[in-house]
mmCIF file of the N, C-alpha and C atoms, coordinates in Angstrom:
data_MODEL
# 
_entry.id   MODEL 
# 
loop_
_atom_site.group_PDB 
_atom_site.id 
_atom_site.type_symbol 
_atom_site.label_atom_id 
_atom_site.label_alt_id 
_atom_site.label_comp_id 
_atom_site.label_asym_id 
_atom_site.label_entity_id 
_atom_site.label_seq_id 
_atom_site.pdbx_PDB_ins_code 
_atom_site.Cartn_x 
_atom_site.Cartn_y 
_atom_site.Cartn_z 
_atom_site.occupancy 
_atom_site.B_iso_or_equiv 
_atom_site.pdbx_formal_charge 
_atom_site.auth_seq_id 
_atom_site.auth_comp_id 
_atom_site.auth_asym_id 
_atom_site.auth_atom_id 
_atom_site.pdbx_PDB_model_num 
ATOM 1   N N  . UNK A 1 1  ? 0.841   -1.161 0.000  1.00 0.00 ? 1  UNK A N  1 
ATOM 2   C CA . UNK A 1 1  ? 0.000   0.000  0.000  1.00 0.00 ? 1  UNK A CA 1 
ATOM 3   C C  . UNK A 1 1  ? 0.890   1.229  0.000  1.00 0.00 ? 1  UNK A C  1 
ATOM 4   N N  . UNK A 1 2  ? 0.411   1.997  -0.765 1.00 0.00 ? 2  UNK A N  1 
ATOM 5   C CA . UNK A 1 2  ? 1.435   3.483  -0.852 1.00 0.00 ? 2  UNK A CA 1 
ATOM 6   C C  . UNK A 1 2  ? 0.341   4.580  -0.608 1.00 0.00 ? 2  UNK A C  1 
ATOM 7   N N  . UNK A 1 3  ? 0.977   5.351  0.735  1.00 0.00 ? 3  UNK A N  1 
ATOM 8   C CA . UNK A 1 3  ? -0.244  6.523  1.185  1.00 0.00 ? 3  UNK A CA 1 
ATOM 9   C C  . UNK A 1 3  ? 0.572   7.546  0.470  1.00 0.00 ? 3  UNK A C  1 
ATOM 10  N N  . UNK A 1 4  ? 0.086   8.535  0.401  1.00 0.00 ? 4  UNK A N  1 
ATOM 11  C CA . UNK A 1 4  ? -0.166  9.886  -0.266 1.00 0.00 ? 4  UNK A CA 1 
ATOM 12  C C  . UNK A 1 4  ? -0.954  10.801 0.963  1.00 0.00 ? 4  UNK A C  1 
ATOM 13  N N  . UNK A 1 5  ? 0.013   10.956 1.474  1.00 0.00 ? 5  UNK A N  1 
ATOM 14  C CA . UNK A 1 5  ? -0.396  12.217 2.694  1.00 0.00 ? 5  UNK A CA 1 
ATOM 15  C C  . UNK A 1 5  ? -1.143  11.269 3.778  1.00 0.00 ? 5  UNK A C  1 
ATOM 16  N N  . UNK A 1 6  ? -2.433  10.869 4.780  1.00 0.00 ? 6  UNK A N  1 
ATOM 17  C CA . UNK A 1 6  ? -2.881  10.416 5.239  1.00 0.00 ? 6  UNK A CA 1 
ATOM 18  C C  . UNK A 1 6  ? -3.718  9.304  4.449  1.00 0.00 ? 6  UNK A C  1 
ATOM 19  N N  . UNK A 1 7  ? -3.730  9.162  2.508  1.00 0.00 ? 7  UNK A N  1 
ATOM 20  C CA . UNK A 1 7  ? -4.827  8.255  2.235  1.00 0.00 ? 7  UNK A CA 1 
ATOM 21  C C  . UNK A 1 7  ? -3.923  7.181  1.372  1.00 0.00 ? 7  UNK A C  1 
ATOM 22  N N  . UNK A 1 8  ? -4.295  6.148  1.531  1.00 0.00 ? 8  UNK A N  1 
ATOM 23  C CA . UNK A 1 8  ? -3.486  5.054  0.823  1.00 0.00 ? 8  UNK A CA 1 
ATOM 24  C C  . UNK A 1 8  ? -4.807  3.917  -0.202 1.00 0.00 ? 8  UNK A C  1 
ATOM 25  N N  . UNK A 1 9  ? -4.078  4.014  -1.348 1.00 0.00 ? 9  UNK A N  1 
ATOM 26  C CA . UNK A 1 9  ? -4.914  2.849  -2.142 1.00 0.00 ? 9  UNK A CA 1 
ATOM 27  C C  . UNK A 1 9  ? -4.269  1.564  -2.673 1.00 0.00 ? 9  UNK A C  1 
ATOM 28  N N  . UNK A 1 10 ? -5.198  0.332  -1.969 1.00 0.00 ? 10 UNK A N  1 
ATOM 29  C CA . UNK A 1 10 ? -4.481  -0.658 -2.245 1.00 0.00 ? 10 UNK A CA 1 
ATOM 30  C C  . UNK A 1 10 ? -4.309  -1.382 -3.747 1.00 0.00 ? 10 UNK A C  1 
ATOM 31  N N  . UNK A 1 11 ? -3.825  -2.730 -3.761 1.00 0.00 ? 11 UNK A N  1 
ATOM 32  C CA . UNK A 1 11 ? -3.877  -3.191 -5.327 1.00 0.00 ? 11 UNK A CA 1 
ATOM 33  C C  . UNK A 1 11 ? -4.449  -4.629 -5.305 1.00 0.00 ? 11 UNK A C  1 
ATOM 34  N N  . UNK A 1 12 ? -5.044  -5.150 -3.971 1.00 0.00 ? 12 UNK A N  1 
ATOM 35  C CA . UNK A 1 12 ? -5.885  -6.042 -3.779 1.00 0.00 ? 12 UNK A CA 1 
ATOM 36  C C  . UNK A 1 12 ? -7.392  -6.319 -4.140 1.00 0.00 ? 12 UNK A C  1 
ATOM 37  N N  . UNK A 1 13 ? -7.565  -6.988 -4.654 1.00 0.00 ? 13 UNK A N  1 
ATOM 38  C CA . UNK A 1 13 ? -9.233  -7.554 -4.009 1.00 0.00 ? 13 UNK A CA 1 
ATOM 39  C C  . UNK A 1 13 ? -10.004 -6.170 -5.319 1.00 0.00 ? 13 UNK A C  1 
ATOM 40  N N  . UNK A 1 14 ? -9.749  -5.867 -6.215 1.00 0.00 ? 14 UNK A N  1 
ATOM 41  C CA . UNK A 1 14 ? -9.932  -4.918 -6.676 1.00 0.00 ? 14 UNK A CA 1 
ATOM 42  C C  . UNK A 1 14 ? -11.352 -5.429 -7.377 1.00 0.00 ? 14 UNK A C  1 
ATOM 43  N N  . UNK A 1 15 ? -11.605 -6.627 -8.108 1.00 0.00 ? 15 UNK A N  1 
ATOM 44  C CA . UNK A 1 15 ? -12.751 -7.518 -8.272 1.00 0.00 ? 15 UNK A CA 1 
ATOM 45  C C  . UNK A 1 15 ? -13.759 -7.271 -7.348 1.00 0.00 ? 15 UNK A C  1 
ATOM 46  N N  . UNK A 1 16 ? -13.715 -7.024 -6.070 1.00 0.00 ? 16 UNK A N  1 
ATOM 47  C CA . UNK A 1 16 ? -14.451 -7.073 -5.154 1.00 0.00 ? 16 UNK A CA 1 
ATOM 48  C C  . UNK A 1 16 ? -15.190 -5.840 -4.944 1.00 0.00 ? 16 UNK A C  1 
ATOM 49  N N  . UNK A 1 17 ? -14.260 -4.483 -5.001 1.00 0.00 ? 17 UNK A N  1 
ATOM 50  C CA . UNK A 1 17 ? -14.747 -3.273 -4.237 1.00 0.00 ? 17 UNK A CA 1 
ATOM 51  C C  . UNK A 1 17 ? -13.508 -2.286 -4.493 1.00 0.00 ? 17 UNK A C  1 
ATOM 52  N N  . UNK A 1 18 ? -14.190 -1.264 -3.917 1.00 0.00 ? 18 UNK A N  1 
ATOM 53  C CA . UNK A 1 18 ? -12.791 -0.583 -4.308 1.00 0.00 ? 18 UNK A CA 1 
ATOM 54  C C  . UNK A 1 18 ? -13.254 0.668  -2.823 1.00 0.00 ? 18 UNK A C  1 
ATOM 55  N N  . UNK A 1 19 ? -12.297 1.552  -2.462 1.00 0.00 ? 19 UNK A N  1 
ATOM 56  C CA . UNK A 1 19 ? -11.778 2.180  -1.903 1.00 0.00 ? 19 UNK A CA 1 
ATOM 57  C C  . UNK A 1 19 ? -10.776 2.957  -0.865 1.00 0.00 ? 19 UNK A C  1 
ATOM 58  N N  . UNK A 1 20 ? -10.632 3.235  -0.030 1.00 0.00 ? 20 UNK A N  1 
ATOM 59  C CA . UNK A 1 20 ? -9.719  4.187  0.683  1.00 0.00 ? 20 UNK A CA 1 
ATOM 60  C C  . UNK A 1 20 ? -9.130  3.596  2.142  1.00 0.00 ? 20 UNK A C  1 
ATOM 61  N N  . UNK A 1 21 ? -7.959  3.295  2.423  1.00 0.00 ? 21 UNK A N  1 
ATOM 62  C CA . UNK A 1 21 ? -7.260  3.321  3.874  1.00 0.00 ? 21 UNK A CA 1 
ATOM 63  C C  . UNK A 1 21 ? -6.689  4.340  3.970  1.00 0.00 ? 21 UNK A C  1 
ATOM 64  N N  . UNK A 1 22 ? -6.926  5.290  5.064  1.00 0.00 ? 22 UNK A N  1 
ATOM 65  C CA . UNK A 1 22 ? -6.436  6.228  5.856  1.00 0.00 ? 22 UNK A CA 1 
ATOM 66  C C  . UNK A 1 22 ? -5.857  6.014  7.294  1.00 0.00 ? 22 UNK A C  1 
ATOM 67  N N  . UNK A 1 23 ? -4.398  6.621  7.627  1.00 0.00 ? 23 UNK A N  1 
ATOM 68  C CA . UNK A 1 23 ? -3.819  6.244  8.127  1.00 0.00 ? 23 UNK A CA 1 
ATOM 69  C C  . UNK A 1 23 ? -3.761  7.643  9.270  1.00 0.00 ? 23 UNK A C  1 
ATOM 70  N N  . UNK A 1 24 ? -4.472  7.201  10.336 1.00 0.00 ? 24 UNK A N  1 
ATOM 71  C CA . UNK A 1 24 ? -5.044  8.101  11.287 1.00 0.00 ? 24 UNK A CA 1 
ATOM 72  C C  . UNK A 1 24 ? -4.269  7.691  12.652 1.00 0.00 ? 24 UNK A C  1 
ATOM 73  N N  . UNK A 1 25 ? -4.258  9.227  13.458 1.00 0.00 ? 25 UNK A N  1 
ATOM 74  C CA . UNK A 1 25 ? -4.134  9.564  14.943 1.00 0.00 ? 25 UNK A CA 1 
ATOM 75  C C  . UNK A 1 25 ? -5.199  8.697  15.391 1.00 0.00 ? 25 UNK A C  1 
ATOM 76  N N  . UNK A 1 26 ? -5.028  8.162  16.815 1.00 0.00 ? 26 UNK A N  1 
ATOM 77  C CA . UNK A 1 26 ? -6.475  7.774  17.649 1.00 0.00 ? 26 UNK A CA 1 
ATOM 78  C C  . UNK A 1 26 ? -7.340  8.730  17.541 1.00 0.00 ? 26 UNK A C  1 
ATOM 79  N N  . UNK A 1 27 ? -7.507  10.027 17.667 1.00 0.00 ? 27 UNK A N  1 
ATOM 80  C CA . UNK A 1 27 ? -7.912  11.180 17.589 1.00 0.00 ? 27 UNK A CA 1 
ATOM 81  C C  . UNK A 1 27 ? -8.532  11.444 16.843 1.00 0.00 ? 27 UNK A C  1 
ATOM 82  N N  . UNK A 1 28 ? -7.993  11.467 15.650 1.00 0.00 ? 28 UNK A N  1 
ATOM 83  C CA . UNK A 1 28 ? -8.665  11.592 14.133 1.00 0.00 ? 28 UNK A CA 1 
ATOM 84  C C  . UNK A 1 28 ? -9.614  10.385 13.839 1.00 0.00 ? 28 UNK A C  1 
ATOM 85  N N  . UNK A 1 29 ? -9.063  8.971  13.721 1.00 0.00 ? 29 UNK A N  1 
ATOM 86  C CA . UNK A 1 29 ? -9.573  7.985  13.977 1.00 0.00 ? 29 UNK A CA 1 
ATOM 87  C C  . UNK A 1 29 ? -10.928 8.200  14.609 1.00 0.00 ? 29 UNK A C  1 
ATOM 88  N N  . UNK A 1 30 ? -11.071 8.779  15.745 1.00 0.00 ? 30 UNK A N  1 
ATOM 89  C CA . UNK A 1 30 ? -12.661 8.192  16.796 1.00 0.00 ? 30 UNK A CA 1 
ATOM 90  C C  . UNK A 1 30 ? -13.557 10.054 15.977 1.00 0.00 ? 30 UNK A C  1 
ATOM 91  N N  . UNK A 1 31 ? -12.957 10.773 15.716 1.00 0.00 ? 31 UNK A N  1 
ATOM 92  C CA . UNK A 1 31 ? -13.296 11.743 15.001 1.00 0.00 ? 31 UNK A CA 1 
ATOM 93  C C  . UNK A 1 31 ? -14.148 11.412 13.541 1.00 0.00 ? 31 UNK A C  1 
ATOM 94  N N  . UNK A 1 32 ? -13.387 10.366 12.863 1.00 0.00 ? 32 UNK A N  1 
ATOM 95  C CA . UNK A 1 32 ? -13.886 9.719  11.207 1.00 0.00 ? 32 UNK A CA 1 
ATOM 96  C C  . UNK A 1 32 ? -15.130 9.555  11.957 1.00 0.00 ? 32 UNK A C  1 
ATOM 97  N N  . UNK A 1 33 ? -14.756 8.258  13.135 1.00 0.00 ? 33 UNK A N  1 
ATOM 98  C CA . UNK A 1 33 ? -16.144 7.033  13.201 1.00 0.00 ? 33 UNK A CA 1 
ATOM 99  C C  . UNK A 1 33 ? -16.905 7.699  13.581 1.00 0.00 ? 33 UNK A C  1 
ATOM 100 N N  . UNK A 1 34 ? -16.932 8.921  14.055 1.00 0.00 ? 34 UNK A N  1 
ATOM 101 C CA . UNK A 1 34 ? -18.213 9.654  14.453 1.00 0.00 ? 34 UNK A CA 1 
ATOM 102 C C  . UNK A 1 34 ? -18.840 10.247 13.506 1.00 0.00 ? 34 UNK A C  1 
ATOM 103 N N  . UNK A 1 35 ? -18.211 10.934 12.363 1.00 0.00 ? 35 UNK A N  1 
ATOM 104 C CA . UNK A 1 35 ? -18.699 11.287 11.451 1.00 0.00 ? 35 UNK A CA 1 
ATOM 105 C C  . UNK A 1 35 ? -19.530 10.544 10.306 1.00 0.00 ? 35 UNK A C  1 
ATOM 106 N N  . UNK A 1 36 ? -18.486 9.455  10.331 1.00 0.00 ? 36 UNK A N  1 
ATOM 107 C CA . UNK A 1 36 ? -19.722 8.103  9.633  1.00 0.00 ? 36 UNK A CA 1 
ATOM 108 C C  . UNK A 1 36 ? -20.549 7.975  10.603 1.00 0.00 ? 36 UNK A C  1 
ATOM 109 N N  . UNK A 1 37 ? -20.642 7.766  11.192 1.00 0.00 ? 37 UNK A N  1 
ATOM 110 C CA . UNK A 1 37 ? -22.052 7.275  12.669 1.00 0.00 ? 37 UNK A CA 1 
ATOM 111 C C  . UNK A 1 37 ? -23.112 8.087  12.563 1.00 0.00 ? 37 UNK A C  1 
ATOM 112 N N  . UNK A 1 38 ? -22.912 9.427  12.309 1.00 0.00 ? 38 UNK A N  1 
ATOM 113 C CA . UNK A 1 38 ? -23.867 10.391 12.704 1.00 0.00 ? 38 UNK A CA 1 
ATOM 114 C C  . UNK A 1 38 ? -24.810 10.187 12.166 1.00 0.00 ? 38 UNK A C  1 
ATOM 115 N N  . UNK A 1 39 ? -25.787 11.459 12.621 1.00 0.00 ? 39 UNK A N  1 
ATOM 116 C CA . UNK A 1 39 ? -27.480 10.797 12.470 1.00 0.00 ? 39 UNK A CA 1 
ATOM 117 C C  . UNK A 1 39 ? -28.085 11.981 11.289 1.00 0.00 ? 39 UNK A C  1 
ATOM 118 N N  . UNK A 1 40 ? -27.747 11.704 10.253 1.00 0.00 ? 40 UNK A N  1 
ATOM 119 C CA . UNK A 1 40 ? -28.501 12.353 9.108  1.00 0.00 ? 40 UNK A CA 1 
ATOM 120 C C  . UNK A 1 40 ? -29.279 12.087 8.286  1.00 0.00 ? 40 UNK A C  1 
ATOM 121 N N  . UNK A 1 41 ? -30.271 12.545 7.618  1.00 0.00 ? 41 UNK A N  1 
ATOM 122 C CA . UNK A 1 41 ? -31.365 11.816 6.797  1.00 0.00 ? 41 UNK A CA 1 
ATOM 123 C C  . UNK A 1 41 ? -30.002 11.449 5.058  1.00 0.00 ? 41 UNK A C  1 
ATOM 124 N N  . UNK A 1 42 ? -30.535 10.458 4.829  1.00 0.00 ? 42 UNK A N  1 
ATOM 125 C CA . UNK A 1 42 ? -30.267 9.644  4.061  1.00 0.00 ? 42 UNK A CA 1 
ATOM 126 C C  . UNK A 1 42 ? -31.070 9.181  2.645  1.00 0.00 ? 42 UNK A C  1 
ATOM 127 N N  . UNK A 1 43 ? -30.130 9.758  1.477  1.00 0.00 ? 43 UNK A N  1 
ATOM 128 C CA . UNK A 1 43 ? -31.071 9.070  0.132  1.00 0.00 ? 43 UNK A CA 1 
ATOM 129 C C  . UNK A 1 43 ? -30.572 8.740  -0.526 1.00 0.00 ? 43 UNK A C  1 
ATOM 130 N N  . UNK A 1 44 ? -31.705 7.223  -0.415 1.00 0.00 ? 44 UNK A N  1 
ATOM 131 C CA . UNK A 1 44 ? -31.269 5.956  -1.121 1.00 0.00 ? 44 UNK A CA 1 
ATOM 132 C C  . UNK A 1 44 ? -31.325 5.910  -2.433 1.00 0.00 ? 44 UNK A C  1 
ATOM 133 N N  . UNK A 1 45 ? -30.255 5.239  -3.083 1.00 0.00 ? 45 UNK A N  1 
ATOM 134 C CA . UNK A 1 45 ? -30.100 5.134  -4.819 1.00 0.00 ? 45 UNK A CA 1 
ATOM 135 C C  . UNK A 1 45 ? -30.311 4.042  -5.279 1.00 0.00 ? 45 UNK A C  1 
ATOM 136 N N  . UNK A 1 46 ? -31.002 4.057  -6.319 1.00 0.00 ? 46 UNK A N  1 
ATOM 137 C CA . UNK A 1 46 ? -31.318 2.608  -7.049 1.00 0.00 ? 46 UNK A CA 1 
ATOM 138 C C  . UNK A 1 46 ? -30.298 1.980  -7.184 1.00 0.00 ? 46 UNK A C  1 
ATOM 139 N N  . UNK A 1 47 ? -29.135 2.598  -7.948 1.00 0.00 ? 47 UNK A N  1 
ATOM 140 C CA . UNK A 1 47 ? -27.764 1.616  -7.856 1.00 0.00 ? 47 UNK A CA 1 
ATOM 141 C C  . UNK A 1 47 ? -26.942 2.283  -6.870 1.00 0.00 ? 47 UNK A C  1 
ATOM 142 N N  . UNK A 1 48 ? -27.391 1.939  -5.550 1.00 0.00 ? 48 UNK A N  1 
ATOM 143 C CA . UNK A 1 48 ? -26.295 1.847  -4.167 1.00 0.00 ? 48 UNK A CA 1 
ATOM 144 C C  . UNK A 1 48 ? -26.023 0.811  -4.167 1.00 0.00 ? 48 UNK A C  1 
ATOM 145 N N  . UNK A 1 49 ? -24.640 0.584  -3.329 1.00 0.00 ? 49 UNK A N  1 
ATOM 146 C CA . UNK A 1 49 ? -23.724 -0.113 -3.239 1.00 0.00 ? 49 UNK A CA 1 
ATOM 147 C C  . UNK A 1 49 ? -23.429 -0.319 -1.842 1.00 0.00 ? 49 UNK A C  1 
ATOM 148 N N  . UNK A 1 50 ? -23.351 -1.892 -1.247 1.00 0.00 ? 50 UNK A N  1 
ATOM 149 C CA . UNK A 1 50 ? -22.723 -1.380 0.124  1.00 0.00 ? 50 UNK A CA 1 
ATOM 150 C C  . UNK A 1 50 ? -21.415 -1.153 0.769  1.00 0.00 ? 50 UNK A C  1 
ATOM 151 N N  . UNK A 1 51 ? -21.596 -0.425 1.860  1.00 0.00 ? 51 UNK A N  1 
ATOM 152 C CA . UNK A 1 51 ? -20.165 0.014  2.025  1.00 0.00 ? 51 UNK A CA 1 
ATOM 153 C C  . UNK A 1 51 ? -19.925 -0.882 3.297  1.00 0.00 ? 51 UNK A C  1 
ATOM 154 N N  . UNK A 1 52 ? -18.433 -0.851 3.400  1.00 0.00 ? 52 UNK A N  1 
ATOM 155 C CA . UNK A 1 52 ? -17.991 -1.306 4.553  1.00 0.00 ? 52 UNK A CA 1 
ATOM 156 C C  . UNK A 1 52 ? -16.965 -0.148 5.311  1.00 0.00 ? 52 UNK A C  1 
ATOM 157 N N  . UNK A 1 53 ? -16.747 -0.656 6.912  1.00 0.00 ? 53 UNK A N  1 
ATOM 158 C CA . UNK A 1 53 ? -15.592 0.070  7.218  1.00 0.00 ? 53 UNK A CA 1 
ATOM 159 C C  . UNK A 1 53 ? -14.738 -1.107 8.159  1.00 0.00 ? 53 UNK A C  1 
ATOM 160 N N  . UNK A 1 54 ? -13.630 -0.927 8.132  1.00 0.00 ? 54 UNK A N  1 
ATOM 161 C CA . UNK A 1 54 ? -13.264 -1.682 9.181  1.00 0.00 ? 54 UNK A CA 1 
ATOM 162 C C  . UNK A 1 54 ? -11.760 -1.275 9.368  1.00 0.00 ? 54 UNK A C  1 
ATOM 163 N N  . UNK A 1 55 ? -11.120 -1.396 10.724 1.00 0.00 ? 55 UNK A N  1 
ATOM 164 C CA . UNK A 1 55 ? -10.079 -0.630 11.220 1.00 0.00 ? 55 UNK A CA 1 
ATOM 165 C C  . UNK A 1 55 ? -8.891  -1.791 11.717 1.00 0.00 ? 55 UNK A C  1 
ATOM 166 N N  . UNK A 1 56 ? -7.690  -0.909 12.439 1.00 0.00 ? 56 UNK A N  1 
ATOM 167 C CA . UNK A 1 56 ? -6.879  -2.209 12.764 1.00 0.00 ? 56 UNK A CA 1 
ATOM 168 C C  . UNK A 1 56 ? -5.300  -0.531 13.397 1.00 0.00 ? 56 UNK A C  1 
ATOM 169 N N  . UNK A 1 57 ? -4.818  -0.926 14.041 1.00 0.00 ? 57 UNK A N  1 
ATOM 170 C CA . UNK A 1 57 ? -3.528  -0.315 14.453 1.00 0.00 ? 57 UNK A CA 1 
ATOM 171 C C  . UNK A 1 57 ? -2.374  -1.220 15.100 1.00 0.00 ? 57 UNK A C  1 
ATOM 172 N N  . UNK A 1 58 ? -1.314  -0.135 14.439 1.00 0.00 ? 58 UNK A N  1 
ATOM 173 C CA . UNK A 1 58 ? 0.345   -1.039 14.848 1.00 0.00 ? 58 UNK A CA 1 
ATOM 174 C C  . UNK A 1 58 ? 0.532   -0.358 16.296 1.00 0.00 ? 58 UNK A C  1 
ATOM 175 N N  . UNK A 1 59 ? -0.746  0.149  17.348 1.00 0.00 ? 59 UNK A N  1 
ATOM 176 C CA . UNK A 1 59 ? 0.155   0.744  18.122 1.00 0.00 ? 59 UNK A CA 1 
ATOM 177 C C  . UNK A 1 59 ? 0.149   1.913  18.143 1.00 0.00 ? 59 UNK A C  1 
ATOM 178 N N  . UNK A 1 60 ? 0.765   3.054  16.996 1.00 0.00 ? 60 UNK A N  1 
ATOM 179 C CA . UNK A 1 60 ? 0.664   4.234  16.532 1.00 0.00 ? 60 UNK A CA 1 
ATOM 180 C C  . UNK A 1 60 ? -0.627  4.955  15.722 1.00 0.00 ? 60 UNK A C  1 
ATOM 181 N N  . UNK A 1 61 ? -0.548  4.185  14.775 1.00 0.00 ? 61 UNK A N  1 
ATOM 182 C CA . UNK A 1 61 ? -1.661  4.909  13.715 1.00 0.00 ? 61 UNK A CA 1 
ATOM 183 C C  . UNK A 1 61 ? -2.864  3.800  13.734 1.00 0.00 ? 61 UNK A C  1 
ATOM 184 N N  . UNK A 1 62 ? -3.970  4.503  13.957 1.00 0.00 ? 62 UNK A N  1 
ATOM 185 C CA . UNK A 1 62 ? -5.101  3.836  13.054 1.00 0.00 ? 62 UNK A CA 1 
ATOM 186 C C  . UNK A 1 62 ? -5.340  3.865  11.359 1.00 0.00 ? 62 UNK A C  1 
ATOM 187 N N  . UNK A 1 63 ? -5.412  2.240  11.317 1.00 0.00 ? 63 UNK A N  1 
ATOM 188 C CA . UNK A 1 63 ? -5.792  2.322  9.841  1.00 0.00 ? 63 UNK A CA 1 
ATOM 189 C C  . UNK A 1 63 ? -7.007  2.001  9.437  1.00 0.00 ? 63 UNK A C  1 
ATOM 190 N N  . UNK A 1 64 ? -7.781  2.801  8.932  1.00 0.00 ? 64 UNK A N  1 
ATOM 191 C CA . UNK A 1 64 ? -9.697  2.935  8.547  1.00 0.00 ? 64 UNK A CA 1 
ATOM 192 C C  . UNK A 1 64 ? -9.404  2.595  7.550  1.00 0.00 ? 64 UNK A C  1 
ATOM 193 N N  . UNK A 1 65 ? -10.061 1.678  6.820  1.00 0.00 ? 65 UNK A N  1 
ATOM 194 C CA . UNK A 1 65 ? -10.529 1.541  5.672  1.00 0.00 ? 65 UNK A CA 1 
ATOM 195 C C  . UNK A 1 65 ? -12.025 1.686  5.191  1.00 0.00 ? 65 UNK A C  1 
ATOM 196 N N  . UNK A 1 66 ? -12.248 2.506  4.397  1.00 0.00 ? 66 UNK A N  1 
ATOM 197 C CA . UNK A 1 66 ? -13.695 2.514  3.895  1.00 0.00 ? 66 UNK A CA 1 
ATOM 198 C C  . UNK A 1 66 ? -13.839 2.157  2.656  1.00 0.00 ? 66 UNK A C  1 
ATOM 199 N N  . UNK A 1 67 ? -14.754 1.224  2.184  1.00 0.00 ? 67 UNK A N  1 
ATOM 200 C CA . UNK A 1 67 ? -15.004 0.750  1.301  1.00 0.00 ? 67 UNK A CA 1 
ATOM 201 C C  . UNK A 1 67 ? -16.527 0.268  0.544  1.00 0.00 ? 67 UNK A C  1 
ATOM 202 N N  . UNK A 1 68 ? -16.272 0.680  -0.659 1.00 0.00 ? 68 UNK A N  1 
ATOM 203 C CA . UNK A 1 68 ? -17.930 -0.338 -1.664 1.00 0.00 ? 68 UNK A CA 1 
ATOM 204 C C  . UNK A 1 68 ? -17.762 -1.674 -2.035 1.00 0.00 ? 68 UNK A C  1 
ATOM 205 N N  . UNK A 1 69 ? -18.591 -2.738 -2.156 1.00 0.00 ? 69 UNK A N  1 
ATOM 206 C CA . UNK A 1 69 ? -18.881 -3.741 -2.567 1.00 0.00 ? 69 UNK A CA 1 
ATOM 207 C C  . UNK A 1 69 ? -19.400 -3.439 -3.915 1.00 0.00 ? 69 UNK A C  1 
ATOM 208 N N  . UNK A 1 70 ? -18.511 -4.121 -5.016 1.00 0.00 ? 70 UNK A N  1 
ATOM 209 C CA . UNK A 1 70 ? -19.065 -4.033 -6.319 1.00 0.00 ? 70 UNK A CA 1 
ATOM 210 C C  . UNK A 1 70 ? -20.461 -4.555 -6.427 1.00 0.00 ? 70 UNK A C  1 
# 
């Protein structure tokens, strides 16, 4: 994976989905998940896609990944 400032794109699984790992402070990190979390009205698209998120750290940085399911 090669980041570019805080965002990194991988070369995996590309068949599958595609999008973004960001390589975050704890700080920033619980900052994202709140911002995805929040409570806003929402509109749905005929061709939506679902997303995923899921996280992981060495210790130092959180790494978020957000992602679509083709």
């Amino acid at each position: 994976m090669k980041f570019e400032g805080n965002a990194g794109d991988g070369t995996t699984h590309l068949n599958e989905g595609s999008g973004n790992v960001y390589k975050l402070t704890l700080q920033e990190a619980k900052d994202r998940l709140a911002w995805l979390q929040r409570d806003v009205p929402v509109q749905k698209s005929p061709n939506a896609k679902p997303f995923g998120v899921a996280s992981a750290t060495d210790g130092e940085f959180v790494y978020l990944a957000e992602y679509f399911f083709n």
